[in-house]
Backbone bond lengths (Angstrom), bond angles and torsions (degrees), N, CA, C in turn:
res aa  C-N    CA-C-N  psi(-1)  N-CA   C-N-CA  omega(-1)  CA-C   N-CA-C  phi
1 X - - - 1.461 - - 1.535 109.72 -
2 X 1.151 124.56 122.24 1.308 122.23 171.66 1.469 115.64 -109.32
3 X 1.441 113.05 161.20 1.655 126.40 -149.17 1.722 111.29 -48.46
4 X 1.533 104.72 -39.91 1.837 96.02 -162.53 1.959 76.25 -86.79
5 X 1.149 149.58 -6.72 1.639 123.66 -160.44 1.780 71.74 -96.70
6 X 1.296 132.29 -36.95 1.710 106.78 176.53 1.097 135.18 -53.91
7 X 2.157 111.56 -39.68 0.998 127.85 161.07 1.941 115.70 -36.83
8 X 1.165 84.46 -55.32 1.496 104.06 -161.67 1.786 98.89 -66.02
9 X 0.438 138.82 -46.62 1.982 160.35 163.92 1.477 97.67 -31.90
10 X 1.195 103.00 -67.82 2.094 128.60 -142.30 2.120 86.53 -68.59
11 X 2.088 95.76 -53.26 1.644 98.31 179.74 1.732 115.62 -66.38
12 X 1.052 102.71 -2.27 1.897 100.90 162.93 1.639 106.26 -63.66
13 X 1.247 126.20 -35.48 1.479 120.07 -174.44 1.763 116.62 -105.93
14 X 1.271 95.44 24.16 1.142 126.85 173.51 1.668 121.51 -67.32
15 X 1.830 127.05 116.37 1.196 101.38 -170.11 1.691 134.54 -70.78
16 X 1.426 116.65 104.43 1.646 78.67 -158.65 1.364 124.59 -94.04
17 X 1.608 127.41 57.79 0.743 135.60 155.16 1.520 137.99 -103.32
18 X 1.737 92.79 0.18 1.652 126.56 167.26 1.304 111.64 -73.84
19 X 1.645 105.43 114.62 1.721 102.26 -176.28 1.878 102.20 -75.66
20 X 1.261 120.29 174.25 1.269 134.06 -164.52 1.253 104.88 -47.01
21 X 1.578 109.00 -58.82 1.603 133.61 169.73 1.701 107.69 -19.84
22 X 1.109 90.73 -64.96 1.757 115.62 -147.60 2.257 79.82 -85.97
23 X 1.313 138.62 -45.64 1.197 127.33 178.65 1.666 118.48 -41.32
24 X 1.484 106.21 -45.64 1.477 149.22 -158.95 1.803 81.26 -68.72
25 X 1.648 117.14 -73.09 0.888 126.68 -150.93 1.862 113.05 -58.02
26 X 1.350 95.19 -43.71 1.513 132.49 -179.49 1.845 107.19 -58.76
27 X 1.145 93.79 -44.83 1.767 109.36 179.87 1.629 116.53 -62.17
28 X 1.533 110.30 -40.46 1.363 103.25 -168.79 1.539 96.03 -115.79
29 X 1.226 133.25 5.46 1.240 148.55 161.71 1.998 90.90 -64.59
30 X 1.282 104.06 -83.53 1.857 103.49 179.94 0.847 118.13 -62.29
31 X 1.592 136.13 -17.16 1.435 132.26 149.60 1.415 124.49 -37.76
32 X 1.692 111.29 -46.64 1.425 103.02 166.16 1.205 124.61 -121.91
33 X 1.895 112.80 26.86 1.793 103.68 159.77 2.132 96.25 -87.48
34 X 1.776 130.26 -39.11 0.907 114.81 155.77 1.495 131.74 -14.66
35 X 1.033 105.98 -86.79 1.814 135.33 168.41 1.878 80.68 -17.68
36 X 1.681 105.44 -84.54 1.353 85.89 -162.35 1.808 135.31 -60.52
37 X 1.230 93.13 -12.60 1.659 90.43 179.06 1.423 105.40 -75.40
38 X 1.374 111.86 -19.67 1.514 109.24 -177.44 1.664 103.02 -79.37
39 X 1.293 142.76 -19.04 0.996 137.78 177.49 1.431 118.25 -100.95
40 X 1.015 104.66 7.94 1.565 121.35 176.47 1.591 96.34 -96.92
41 X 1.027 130.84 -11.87 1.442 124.09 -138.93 1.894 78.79 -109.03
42 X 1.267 113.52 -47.21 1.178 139.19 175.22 1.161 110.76 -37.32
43 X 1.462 95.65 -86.69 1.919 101.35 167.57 1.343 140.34 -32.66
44 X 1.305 102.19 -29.84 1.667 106.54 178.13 1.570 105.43 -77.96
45 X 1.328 91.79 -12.99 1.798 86.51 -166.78 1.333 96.28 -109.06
46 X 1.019 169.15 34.41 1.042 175.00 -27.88 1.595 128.53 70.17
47 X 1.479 111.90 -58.03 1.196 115.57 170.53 1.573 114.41 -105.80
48 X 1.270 122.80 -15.40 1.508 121.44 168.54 0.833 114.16 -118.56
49 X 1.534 149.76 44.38 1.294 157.21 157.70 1.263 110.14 63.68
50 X 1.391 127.71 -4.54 1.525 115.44 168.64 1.609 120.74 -42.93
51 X 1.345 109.73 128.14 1.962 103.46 162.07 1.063 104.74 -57.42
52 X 1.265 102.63 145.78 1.564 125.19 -173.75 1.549 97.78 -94.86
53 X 1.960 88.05 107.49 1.338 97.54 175.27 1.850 113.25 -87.20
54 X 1.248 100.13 125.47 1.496 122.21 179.39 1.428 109.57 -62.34
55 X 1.350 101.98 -55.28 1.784 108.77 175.15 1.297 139.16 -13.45
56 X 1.666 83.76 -77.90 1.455 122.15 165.51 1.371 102.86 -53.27
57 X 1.323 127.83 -78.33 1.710 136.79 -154.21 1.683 84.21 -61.08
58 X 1.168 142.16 -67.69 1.795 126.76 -173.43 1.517 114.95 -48.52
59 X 1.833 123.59 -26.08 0.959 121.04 166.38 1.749 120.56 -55.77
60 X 1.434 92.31 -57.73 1.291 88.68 172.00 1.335 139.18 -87.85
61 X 1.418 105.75 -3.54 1.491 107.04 142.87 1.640 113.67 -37.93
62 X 1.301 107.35 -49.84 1.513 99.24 -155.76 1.759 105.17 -87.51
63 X 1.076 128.96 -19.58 1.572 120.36 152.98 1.377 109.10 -67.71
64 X 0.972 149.23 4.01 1.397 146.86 169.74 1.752 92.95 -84.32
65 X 1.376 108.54 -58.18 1.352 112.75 163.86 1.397 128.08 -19.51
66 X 1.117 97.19 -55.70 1.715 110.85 -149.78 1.654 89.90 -101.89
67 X 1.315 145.48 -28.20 1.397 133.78 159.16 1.477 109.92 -70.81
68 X 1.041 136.44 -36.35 1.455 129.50 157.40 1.671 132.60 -53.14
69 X 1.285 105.80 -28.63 0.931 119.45 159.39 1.315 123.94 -55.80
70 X 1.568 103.38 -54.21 1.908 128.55 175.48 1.587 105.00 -43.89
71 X 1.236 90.53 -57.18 1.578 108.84 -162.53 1.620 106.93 -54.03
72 X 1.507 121.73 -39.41 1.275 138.89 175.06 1.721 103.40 -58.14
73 X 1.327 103.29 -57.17 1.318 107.97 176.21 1.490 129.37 -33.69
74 X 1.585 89.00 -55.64 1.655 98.23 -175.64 1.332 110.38 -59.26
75 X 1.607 122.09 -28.46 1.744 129.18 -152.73 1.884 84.64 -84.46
76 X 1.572 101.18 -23.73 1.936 85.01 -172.14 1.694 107.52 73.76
77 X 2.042 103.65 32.71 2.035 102.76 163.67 1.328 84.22 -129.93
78 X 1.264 107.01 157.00 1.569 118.79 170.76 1.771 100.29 -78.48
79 X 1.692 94.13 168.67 0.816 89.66 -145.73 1.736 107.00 -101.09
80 X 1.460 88.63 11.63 1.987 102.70 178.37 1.511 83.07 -84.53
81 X 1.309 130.55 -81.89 1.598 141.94 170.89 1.911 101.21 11.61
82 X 1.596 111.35 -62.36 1.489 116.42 175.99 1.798 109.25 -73.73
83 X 0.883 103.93 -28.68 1.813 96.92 -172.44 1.962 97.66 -87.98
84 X 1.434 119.23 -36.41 1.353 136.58 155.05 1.890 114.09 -26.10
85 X 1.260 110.44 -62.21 1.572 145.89 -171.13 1.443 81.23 -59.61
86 X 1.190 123.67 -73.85 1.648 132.71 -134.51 1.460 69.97 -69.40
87 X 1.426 139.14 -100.51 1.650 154.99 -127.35 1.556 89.43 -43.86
88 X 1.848 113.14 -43.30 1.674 90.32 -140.45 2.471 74.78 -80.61
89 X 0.996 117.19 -26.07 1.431 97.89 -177.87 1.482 131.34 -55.96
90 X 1.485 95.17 -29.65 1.529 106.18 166.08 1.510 120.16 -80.80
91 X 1.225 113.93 -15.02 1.381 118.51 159.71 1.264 118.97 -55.88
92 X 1.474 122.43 -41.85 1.564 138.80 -146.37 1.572 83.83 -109.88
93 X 1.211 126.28 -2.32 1.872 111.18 178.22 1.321 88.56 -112.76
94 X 1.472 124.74 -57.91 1.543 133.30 -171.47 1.195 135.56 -99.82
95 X 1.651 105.01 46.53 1.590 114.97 -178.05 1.095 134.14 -50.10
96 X 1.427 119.77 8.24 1.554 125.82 -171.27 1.329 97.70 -167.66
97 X 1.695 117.12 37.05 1.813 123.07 177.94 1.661 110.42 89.53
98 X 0.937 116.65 178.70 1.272 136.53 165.81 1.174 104.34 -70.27
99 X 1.527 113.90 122.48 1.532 138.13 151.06 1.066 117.61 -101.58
100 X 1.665 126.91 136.00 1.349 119.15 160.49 1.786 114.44 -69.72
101 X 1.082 135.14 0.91 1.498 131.92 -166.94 2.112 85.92 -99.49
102 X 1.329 106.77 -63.60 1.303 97.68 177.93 1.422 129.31 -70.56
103 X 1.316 124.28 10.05 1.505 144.47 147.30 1.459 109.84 -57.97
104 X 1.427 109.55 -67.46 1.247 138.01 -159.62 2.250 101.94 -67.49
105 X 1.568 108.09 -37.61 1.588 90.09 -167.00 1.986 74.12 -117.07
106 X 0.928 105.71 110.29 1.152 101.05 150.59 1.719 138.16 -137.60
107 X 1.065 142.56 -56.02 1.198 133.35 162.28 1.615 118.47 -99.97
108 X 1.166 116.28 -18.14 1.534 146.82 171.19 1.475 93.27 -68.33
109 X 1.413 145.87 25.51 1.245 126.00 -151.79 1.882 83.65 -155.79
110 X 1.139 104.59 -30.04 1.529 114.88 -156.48 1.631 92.77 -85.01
111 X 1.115 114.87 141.00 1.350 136.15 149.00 1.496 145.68 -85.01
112 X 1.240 153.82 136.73 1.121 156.61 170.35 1.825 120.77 -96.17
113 X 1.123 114.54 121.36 1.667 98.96 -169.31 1.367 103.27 -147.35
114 X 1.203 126.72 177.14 1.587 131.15 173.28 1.934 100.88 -84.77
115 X 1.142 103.84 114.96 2.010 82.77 -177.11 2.104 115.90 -68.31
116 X 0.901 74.35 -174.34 1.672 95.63 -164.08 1.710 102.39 -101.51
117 X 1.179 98.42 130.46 1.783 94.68 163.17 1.558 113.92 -10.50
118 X 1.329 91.53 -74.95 1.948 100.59 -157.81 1.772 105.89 -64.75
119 X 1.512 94.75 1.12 1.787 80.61 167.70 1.270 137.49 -74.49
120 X 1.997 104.36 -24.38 1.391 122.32 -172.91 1.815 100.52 -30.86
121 X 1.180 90.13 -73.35 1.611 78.84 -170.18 1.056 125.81 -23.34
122 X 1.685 129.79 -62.58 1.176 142.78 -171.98 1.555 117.86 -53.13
123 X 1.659 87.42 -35.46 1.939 93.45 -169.10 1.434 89.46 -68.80
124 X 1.571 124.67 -55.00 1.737 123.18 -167.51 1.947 112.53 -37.41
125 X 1.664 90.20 -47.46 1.232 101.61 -168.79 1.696 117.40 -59.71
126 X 0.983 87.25 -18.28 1.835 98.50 -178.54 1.673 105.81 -88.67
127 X 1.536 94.90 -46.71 1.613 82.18 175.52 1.562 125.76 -67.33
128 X 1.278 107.50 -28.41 1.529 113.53 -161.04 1.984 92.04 -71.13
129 X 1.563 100.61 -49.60 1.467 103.72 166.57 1.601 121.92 -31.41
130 X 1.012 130.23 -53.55 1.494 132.07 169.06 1.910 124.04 -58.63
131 X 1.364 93.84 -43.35 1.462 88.16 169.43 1.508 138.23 -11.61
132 X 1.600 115.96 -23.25 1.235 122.71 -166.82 1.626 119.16 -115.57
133 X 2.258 91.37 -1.05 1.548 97.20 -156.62 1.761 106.97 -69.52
134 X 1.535 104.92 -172.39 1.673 105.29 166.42 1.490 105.83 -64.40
135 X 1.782 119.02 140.62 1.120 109.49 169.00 1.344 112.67 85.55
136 X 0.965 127.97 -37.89 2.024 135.22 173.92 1.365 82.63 -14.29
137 X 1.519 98.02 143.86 1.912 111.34 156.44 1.902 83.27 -119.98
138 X 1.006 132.51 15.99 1.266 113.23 -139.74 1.931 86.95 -119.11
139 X 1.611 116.47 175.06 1.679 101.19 -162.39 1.758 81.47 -175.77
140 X 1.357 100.64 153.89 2.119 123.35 169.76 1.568 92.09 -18.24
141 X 1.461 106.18 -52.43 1.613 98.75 -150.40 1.994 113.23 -104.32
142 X 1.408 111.41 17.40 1.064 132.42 159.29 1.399 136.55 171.43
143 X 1.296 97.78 136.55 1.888 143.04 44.66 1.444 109.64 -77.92
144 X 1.149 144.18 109.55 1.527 118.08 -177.61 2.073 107.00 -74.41
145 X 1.235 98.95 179.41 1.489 100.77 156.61 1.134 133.54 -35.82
146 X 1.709 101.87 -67.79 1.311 102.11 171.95 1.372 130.29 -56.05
147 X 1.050 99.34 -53.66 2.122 98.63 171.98 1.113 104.08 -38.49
148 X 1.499 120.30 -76.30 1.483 105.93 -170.37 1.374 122.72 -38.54
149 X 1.448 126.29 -58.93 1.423 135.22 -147.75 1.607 98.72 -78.21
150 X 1.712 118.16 -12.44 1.261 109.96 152.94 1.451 132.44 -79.76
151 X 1.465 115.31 -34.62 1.584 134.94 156.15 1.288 98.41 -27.75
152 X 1.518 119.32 -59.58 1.738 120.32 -153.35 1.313 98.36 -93.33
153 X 1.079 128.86 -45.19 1.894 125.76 170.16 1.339 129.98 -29.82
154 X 1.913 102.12 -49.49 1.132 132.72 -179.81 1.327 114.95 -84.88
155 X 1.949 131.25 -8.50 1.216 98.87 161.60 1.503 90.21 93.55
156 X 1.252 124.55 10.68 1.759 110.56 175.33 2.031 111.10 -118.01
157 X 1.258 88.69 -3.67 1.445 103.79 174.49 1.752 131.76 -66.62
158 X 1.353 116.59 82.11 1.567 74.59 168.56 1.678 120.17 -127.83
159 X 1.244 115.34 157.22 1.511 130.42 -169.09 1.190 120.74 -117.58
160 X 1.250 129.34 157.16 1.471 144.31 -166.05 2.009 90.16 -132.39
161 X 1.962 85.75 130.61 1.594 108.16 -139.56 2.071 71.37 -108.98
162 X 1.409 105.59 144.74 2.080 99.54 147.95 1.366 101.95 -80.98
163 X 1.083 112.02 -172.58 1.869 126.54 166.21 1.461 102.42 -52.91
164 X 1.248 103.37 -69.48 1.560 94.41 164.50 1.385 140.86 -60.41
165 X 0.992 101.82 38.09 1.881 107.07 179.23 1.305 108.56 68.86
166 X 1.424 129.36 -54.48 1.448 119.84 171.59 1.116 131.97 15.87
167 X 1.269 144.44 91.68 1.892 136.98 -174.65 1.377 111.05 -77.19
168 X 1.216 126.93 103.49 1.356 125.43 -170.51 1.237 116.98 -118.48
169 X 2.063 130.90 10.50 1.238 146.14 132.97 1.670 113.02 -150.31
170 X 1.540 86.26 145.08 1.009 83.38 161.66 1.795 123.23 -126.74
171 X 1.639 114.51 -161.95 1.374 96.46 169.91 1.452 102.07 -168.64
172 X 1.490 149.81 138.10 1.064 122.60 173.50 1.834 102.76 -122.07
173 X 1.283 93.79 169.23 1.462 124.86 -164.83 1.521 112.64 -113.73
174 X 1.744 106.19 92.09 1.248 107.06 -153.20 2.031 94.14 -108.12
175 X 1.104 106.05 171.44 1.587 119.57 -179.79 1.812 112.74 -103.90
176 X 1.407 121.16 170.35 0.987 113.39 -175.87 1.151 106.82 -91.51
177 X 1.240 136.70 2.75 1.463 158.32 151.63 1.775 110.04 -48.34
178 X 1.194 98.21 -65.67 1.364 122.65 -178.44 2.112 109.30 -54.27
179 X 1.015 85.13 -32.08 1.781 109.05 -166.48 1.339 120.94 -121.52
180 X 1.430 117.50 23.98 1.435 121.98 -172.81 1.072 123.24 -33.43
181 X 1.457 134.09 -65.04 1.584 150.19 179.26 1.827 96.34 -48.19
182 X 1.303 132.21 0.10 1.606 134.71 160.89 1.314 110.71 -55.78
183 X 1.221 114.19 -42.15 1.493 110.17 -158.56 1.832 104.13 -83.00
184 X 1.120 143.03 -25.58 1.600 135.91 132.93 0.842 117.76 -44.70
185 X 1.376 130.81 -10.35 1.704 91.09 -171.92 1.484 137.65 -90.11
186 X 1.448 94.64 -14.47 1.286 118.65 153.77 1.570 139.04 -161.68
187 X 1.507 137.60 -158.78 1.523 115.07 -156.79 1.823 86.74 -116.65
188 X 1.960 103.82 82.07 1.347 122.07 158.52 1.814 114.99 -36.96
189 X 1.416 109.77 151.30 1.320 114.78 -179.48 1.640 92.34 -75.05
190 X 1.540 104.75 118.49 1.368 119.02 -160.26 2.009 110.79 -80.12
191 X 1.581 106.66 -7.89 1.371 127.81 157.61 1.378 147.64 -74.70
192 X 1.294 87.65 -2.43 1.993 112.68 178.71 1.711 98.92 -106.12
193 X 1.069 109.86 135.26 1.602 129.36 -157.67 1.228 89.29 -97.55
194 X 1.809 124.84 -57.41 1.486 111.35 -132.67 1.614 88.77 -120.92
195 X 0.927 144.61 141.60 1.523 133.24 147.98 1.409 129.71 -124.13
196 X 1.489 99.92 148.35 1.756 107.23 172.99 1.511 94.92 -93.56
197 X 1.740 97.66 -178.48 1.658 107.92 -171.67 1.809 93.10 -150.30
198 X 0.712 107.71 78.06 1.687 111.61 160.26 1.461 114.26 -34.28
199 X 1.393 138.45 107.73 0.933 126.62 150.79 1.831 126.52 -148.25
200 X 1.033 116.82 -172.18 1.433 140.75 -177.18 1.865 93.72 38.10
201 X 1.433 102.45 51.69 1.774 107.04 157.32 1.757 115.03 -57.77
202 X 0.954 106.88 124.72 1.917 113.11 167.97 1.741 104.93 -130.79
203 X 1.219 106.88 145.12 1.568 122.93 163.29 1.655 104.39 -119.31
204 X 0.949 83.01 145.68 1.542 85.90 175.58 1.531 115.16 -87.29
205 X 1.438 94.41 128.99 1.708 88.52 -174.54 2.016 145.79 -46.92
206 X 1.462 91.32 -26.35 1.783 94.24 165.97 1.623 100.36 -71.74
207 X 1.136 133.68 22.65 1.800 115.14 -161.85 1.977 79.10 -151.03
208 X 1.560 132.24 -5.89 1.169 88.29 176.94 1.443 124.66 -100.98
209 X 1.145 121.39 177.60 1.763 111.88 -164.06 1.258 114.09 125.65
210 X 1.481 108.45 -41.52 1.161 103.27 -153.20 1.999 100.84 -108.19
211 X 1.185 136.78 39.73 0.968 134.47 151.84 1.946 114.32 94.10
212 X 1.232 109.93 37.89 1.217 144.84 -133.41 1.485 105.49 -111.53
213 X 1.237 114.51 -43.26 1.564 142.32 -157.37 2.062 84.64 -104.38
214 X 0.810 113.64 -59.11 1.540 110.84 178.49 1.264 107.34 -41.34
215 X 1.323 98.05 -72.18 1.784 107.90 -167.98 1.397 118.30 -55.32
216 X 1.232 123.92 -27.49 1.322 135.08 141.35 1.708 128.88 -47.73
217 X 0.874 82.48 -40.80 1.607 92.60 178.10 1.876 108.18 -78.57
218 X 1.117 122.64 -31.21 1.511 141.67 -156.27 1.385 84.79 -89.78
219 X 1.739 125.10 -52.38 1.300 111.81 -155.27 1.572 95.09 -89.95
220 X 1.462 122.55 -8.08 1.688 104.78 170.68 1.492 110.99 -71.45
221 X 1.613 116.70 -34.32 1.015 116.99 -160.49 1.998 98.39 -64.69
222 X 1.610 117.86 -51.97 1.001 126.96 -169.74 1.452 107.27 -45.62
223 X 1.449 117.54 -55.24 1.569 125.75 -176.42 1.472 116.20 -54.28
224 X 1.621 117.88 -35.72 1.182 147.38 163.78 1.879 108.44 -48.68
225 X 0.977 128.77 -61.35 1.526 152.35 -175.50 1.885 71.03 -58.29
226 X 1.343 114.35 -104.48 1.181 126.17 -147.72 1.113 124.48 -54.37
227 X 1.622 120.73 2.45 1.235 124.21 128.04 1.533 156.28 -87.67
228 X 1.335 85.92 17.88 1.362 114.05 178.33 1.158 133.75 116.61
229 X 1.346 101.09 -24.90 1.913 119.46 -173.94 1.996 96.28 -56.85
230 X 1.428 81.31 144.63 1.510 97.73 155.82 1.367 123.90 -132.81
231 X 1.191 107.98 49.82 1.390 119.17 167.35 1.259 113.79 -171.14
232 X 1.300 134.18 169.74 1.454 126.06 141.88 1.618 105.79 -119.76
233 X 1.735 117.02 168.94 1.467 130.59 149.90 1.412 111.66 -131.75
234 X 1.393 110.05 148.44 1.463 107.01 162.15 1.925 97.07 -159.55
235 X 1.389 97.06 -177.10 1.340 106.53 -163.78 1.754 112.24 -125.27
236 X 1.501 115.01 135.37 1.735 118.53 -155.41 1.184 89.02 -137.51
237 X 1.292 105.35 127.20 1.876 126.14 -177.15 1.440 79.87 -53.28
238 X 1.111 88.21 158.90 2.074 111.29 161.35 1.316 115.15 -73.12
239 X 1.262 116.58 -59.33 1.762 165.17 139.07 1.931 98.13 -5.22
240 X 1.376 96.38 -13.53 1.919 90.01 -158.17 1.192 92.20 -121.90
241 X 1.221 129.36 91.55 1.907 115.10 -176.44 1.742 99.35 -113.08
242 X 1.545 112.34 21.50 1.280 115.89 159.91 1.304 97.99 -77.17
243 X 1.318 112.49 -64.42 1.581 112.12 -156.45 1.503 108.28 -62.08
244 X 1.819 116.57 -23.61 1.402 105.35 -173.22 1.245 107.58 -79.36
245 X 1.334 123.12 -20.14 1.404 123.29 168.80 1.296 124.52 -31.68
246 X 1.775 95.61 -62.20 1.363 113.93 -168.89 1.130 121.92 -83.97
247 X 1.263 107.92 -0.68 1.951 115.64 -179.72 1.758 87.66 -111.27
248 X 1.186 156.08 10.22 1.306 152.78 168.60 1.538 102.74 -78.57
249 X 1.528 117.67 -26.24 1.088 104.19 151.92 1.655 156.24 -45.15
250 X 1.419 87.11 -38.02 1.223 98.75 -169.96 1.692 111.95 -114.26
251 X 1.120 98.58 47.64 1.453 114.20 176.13 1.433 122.36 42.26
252 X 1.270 115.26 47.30 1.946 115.10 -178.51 1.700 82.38 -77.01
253 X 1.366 89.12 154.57 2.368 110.17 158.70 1.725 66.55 -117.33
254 X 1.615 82.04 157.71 1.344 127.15 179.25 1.352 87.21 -138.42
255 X 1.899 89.40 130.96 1.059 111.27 -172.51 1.716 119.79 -131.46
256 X 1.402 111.22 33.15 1.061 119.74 -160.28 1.665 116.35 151.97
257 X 1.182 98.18 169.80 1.302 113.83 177.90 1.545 112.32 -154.08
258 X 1.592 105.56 137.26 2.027 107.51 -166.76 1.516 101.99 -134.62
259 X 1.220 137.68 152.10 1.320 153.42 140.99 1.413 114.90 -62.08
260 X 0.985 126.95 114.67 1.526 130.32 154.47 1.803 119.78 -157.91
261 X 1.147 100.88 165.23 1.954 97.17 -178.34 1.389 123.52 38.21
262 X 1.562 96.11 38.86 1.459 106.38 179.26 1.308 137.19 95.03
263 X 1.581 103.23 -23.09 1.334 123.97 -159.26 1.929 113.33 -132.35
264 X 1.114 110.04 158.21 1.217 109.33 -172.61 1.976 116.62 -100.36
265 X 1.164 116.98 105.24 1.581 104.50 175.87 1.399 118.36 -99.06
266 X 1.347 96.17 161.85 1.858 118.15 150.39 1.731 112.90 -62.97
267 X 0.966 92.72 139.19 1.850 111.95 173.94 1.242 106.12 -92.78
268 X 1.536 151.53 76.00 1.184 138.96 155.84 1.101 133.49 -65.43
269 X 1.632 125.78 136.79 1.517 106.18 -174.61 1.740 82.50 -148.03
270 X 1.256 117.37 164.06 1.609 146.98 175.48 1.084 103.64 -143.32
271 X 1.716 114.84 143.75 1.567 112.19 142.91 1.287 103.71 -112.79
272 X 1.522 103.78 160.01 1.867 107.44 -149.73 1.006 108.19 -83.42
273 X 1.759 116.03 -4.23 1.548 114.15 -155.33 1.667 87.33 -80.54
274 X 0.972 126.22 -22.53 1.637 129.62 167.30 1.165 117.76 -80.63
275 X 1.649 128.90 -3.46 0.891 124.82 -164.82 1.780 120.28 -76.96
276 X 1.581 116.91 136.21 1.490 119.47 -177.58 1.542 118.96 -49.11
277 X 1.216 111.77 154.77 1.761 116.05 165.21 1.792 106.24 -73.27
278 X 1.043 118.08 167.06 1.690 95.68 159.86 1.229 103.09 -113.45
């Protein structure tokens, strides 16, 4: 039996009179009353001398199973796709096993900054690197060089550094100046004066997954705020319901939808005074 024919099995006993909402809700709800019977199971044996019944604890291993499974369900990914995700992320933290040193510095370690001239390169190199990912709107001829190395010249760049300097996203922070043809594209909250424009965000692929693209996004918005803007917009393939995933976090309304460069986007807009911490 392999993982999605379990998935697929486990949602036969599935209620189906639970709308998606309420599946979703139900999934990570038994995700952690499971969890606790399994640690209950623990405790007795541990702190009240019960033998540690195996039985039981593999039983409920396997409802832990089968709400995880649910939970996959509701999102509409299979459910190898999530167990898939996890391996290749631990790959990209633990390329040579588990270390306690790379345990120990890990995202708490990373920085966010405006880049430096001599980064252009690095930032290009990251973008041109993506060109091929799931979802790319991106192609040979953009971002080109030049754009970028003006992005970073100008002070509209910013990147997330490893310990070692390493640039492993970037994002720049463009004006409505910069982005004229913005103001058609759709019917903006007509009460926000000043705006930023988030765009041409990249993570580098061993680093994405892990919440990367947010924090990037959070610290344009912040830099954005503290220069005055009271709002931001930017634009999300249709085509990309990774990225809308991960920006559903952070509370964008979508306010539209536009045609351009071939492709069809989302209209995102925030005002910052709502805007998240990261």
């Amino acid at each position: 039996m392999t993982i999605n024919e379990y998935q697929q099995l486990a949602m036969h006993t599935l209620n189906p009179h639970l709308s998606r909402k309420d599946v979703l809700i139900n999934g990570v709800m038994g995700l952690c009353g499971e969890a606790g019977e399994a640690i209950d199971i623990v405790k007795k044996h541990l702190a009240q001398g019960h033998d540690l019944d195996r039985e039981a604890l593999i039983r409920e291993l396997g409802d832990v199973a089968w709400y995880l499974a649910e939970t996959a369900y509701a999102l509409d990914v299979p459910l190898e796709d999530v167990l898939q995700g996890n391996i290749d992320k631990l790959k990209a933290r633990y390329p040579q096993g588990f270390a306690p040193e790379k345990s120990l510095h890990r995202m708490d370690d990373m920085r966010i900054e405006r880049a430096k001239p001599e980064d252009a390169e690095a930032v290009f190199a990251l973008y041109h690197a993506l060109i091929d990912a799931p979802c790319s709107t991106w192609s040979e001829d953009y971002p080109s060089r030049e754009l970028v190395g003006n992005d970073v010249r100008s002070g509209k760049t910013l990147v997330m550094r490893e310990p070692n300097g390493r640039i492993i996203a970037a994002i720049a922070l463009l004006t409505p100046e910069d982005e004229p043809e913005y103001e058609e594209m759709a019917p903006w909250d007509p009460t926000v004066t000043r705006w930023a424009i988030p765009a041409r965000l990249g993570v580098d692929k061993a680093h994405q997954g892990q919440g990367l693209a947010r924090r990037m996004l959070s610290a344009a918005m912040d830099t954005a705020r503290a220069e005055g803007c009271d709002g931001v917009r930017f634009l999300v393939a249709e085509r990309n319901p990774i990225a809308q995933r991960s920006y559903a976090k952070l509370g964008f309304d979508i306010c539209g939808t536009c045609e351009r460069w071939g492709e069809r986007w989302l209209c995102y807009q925030k005002r910052l005074s709502a805007c998240l911490n990261r």
